[in-house]
C-alpha positions, -999 to 999 in steps of 0.1 A, spaced: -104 -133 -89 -116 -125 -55 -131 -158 -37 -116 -147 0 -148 -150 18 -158 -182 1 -125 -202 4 -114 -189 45 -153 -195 57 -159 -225 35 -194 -204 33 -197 -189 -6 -223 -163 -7 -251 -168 -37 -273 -149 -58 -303 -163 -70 -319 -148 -98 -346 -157 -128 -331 -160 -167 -365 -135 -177 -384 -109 -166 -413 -118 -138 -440 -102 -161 -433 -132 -184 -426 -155 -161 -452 -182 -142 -423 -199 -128 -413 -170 -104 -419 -194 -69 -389 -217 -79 -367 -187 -75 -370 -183 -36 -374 -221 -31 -342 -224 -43 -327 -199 -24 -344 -214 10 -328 -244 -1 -293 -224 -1 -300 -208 32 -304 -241 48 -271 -250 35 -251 -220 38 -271 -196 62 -295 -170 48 -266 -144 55 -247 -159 26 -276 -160 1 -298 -140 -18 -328 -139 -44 -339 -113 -68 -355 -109 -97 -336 -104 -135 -338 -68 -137 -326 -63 -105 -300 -86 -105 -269 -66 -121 -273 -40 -94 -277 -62 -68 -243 -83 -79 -218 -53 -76 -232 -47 -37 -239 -78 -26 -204 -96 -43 -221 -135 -42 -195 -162 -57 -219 -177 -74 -253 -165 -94 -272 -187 -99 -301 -180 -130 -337 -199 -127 -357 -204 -160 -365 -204 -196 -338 -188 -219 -364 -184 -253 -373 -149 -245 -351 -123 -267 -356 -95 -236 -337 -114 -217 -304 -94 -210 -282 -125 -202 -254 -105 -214 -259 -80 -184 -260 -110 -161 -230 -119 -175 -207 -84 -174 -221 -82 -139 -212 -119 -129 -175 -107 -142 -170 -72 -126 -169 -91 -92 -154 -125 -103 -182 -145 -97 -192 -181 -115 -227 -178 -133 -243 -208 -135 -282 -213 -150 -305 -241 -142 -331 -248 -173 -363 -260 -162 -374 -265 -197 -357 -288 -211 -361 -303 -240 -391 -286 -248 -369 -253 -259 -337 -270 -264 -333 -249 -300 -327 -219 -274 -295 -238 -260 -270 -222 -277 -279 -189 -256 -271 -204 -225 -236 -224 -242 -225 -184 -247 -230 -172 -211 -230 -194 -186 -201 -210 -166 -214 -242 -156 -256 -254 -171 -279 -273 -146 -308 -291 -170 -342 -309 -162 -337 -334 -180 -312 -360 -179 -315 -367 -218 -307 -332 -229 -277 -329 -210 -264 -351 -238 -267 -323 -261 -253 -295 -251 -221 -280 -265 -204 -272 -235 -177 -278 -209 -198 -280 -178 -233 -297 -182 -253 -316 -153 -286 -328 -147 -304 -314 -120 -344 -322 -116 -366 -292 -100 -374 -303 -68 -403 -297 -37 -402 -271 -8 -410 -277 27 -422 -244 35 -448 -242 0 -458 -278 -6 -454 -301 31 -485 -309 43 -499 -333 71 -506 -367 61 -546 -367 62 -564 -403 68 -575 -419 34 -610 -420 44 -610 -386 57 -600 -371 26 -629 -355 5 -613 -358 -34 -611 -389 -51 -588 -385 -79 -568 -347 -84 -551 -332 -112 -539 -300 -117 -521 -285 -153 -526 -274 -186 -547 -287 -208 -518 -303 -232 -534 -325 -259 -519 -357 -246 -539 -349 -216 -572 -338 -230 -571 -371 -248 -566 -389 -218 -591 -370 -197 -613 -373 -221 -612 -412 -222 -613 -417 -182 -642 -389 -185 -668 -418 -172 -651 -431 -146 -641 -401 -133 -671 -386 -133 -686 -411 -107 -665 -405 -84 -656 -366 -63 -627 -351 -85 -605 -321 -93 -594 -321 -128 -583 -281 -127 -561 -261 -148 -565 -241 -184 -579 -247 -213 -599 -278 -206 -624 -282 -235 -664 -277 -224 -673 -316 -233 -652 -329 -211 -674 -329 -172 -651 -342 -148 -629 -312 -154 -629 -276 -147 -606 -242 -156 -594 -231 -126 -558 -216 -118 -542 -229 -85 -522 -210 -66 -488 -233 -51 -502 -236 -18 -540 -238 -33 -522 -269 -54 -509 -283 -21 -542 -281 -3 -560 -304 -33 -532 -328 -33 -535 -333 2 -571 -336 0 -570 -361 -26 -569 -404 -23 -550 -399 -56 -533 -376 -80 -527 -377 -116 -492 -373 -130 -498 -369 -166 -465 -354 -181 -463 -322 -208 -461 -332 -245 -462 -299 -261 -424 -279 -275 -417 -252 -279 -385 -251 -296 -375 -286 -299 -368 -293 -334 -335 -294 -339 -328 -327 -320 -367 -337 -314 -356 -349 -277 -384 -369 -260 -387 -359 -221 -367 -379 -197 -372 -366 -165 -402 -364 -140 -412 -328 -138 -415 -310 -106 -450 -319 -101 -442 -351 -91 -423 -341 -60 -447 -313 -49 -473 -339 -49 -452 -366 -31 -444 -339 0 -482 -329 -1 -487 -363 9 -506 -381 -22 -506 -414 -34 -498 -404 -71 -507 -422 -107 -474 -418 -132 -481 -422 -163 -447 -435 -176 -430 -423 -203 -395 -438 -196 -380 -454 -168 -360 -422 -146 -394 -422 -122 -378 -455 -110 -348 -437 -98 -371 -410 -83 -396 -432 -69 -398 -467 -63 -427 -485 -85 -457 -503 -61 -443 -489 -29 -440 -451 -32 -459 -443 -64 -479 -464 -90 -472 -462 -127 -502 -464 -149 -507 -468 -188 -545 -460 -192 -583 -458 -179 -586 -492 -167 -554 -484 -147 -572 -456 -132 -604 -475 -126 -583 -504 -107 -561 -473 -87 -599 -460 -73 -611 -500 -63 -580 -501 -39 -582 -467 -24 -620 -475 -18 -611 -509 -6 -580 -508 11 -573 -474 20 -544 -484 46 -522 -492 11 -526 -464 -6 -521 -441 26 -487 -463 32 -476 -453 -7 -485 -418 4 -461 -420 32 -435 -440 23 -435 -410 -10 -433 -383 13 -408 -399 33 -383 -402 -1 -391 -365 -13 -380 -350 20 -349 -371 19 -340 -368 -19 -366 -344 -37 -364 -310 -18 -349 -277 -30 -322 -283 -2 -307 -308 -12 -307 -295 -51 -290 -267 -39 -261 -291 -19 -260 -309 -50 -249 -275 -69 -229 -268 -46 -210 -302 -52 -211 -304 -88 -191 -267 -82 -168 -283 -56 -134 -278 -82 -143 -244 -93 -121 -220 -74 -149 -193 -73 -171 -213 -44 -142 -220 -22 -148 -260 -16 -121 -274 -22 -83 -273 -33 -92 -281 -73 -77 -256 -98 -97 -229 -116 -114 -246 -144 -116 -225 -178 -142 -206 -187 -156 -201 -224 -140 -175 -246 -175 -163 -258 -188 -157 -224 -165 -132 -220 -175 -111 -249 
């Protein structure tokens, strides 16, 4: 295989690319954050980012060493075997990073039979995979789409924000803190929010819009997803804080995680850079101290934004791929040997 440029210039070239077809996809943004985050590390000469149908073509000119493949793999019009006979007429390593797992971990088995190296969400479905070369990788923040100024507590017109779908487990939630939220200026947005509930209202954000409100806000709900799509084979609970969580942290909130495990901790530290919550009273107590000591809740704001541009950003996730592809001869990095590659993903 042909790696000269990545091995003499210690500089691999990358392709970023989507695992499905932008019409279906709501995830699009995470594609050219991810590639920022490559051009900070490589240069943007060295990278870059195109959507799936384009992709194939754009392999054969622009001869990357590595593709890299953003998304969801449940959609059947997905030609990852295109991806994949592209990838191998110029000798490059294919790597995809899921950002759905383990909500659509019966679709696994699609990337297991085309990919060279898997990049998952969530740290608990790496477990599961039937391959070679597995690794968790959480999605991550960008400073260009989601850093904002730190605003004064006082100064900042929204009480409590939340942005997302209208999942059950948060409906029911919502639905509970509906009286003490509604005494208070709030945001509750997204789709599909049921009529009863008055505190909230459907209303798609754009990134930036999403920004804005969290930057706006004293507070910001973190209420995870608890809805699968495909996830019966192994019925694997979530593990990992979702990207949400880091967006919010780099637009300068103060955020209220509702804790489903204990990875936040690893993410964030609990009482200093966000506060984990269990329920409406939890929510009531979170308002009292931003109404009555404002300085604490702006220093848990700070000291968050502070760890997400440090650890969180799409920078370093794509230094970290780079490293976890450090022995693979296709990227150049290092003297390791040419690790094997899947029969099947040949075919």
């Amino acid at each position: 295989m042909n790696f000269y440029n990545g091995r003499i210039f210690g500089r691999p070239k990358v392709l970023v690319t989507s695992t499905f077809n932008d019409a279906m996809n709501t995830n699009t943004s995470i594609r050219p954050c991810l590639a920022e985050g490559f051009a900070e590390v490589l240069g943007s000469d060295r990278v870059m980012a195109v959507p799936l149908d384009l992709a194939p073509a754009a392999i054969r000119v622009f001869c990357p060493d590595l593709v890299v493949a953003v998304g969801s793999i449940v959609p059947d019009a997905s030609d990852l075997r295109g991806l994949r006979r592209a990838a191998d007429s110029i000798g490059a390593e294919l790597a995809y990073w899921l950002h759905d797992d383990p909500y659509e971990f019966d679709y696994a088995f699609k990337a297991e039979l085309t990919a060279d190296i898997i990049f998952s969400n969530d740290s608990w479905a790496v477990h599961h995979y039937r391959h070679g070369d597995v690794h968790h990788l959480p999605l991550a923040a960008s400073r260009t789409r989601h850093l904002r100024d730190l605003t004064p507590l006082p100064e900042r017109e929204t009480m409590v924000f939340f942005c997302g779908v209208a999942y059950p487990n948060r409906v029911a939630l919502i639905r509970r803190a509906d009286a003490v939220l509604s005494r208070h200026p709030v945001a509750i947005l997204g789709t599909g929010w049921p009529s009863d509930i008055r505190c909230a209202t459907n209303r798609r954000l754009t990134a930036a819009e999403m920004a804005d409100h969290a930057a706006d806000a004293r507070l910001t709900l973190n209420i995870g997803r608890d809805l699968d799509i495909a996830n019966r084979r192994f019925a694997l609970p979530p593990a990992t804080p979702g990207p949400r969580t880091f967006e919010v942290a780099l637009a300068g909130s103060a955020q209220l995680f509702f804790a489903t495990g204990l990875e936040i901790c690893d993410a964030f530290e609990p009482g200093r850079e966000i506060l984990l919550v269990d329920g409406v009273a939890d929510i009531a107590r979170a308002i009292e101290q931003a109404l009555d000591d404002p300085d604490a809740i702006q220093a848990i704001a700070m000291r968050a934004q502070i760890r997400a541009l440090r650890d969180h950003t799409y920078t370093q996730r794509a230094a970290r791929m780079l490293a976890l592809c450090r022995n693979t001869a296709g990227l150049g990095l290092s003297g390791g040997s040419e690790r094997p590659r899947l029969a099947l993903a040949r075919r």
